[in-house]
N, C-alpha and C positions, 0 to 999 in steps of 0.2 A: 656420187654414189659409187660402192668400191664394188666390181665383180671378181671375188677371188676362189680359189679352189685348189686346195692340197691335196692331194695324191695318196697321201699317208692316210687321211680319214680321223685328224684328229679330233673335228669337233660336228659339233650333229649338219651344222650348215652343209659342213664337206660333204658327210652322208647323206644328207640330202637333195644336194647338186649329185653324185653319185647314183642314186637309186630313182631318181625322175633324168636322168641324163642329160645334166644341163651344165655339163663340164668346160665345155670350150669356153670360157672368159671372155675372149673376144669378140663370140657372139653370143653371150650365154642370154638367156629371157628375162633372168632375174636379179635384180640387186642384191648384194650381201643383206641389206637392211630390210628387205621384203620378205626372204627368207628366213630370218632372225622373225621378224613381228609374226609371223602364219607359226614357227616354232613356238614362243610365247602363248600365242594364244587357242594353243593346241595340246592335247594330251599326252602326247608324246609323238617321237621322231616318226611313228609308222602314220597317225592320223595327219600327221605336216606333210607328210610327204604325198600323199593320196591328196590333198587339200590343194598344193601346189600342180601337183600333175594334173588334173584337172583348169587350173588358170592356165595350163601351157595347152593342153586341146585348143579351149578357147581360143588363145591367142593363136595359134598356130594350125590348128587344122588337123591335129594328131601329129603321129609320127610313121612318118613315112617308109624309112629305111631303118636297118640297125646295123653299125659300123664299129668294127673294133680293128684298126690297125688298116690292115691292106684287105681288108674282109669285108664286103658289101654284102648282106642277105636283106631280100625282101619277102615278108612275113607269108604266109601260103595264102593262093589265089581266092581261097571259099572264103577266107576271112579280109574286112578291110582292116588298112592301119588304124584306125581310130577303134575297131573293137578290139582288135587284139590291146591298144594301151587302154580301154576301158576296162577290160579284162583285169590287165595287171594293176589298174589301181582298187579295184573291190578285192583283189587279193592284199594289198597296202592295207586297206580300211578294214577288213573281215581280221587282217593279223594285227592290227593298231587295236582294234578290240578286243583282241583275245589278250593279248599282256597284261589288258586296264586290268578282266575280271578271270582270274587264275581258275584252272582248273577246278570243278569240285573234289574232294577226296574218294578213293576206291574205298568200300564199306568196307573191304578189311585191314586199310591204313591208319584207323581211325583210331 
């Protein structure tokens, strides 16, 4: 099973390794082919992605820190890690739903 991940974001896998932060290959949670079958059988990139982040709680116990480069921040004290990425994946799934069903029209667009 392949773990791969471009940089560039060119196909929804990437973005979705990307936006549930499961970018390091090396030790990433998830197969390329796990991630592909939860895309598949998903509505689009934003419901796979809240679907997936979710099996990585599980597995993992949330997330702990967040790290980009030489920058270590850990989330504020009142909150734990697992709410703040519970947080962020009902903003994944609230915005996975808002693309399926579009705006209504403003009565004087019509």
């Amino acid at each position: 099973m392949a773990r791969t991940y471009n940089e560039t974001i060119p196909t929804d896998k990437d973005w979705v390794r990307l936006t549930i932060s499961d970018r390091d290959v090396s030790n990433a949670v998830f197969d390329d082919e796990e991630i592909q079958a939860v895309l598949d059988e998903s509505a689009n990139k934003w419901l796979a992605a809240a679907r997936l982040g979710e099996l990585l709680l599980t597995r993992n116990g949330g997330v702990v820190w967040k790290q980009v480069g030489e920058l270590r921040i850990k989330f504020d004290d009142s909150e734990t890690e697992e709410s703040v990425y519970r947080s962020y994946l009902r903003r994944l799934r609230a915005y996975g739903c808002f693309v399926l069903e579009p705006r209504p029209k403003a009565f004087g667009n019509l």
